[in-house]
N, C-alpha and C positions, 0 to 999 in steps of 0.2 A: 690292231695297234690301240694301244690306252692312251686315251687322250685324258689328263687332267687342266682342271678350272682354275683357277684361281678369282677368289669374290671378295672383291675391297670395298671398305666401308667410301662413303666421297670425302671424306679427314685426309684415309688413308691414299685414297688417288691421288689427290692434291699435294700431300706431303713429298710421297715419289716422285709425282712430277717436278715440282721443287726445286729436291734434291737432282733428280737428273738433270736439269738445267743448271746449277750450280757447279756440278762437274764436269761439264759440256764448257765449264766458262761464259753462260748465259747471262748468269748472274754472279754479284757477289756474296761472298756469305752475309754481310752486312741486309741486303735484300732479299735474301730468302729467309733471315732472324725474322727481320718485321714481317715479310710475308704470312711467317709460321708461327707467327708472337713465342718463337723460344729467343735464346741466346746464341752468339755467337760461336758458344762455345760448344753448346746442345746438338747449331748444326757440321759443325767440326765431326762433331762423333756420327752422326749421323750419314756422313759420307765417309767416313774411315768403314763402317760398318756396311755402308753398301757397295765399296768397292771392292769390299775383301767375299762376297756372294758370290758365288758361281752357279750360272743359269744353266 
């Protein structure tokens, strides 16, 4: 069996983690903006685009 890696920068962990708590309803997008010094609007798309991934 082929096992693959995946190797994230800690930006990159960080961001994920983030956003998966943002769509857990963890957080609000309001709190993951300033967590991730983007916009509100930056992390809108940012969880359009991770929940449309299929793992």
């Amino acid at each position: 069996m082929n096992k693959e890696s995946i190797l994230l920068k800690s930006r990159d962990l960080t961001r994920h983690q983030v956003i998966e708590r943002c769509l857990l309803s963890k957080l609000t997008n309001r709190e993951a903006s300033e967590a991730l010094n983007l916009s509100v609007r930056q992390i809108q798309n940012l969880k359009k685009e991770s929940s449309s991934l299929d793992f």
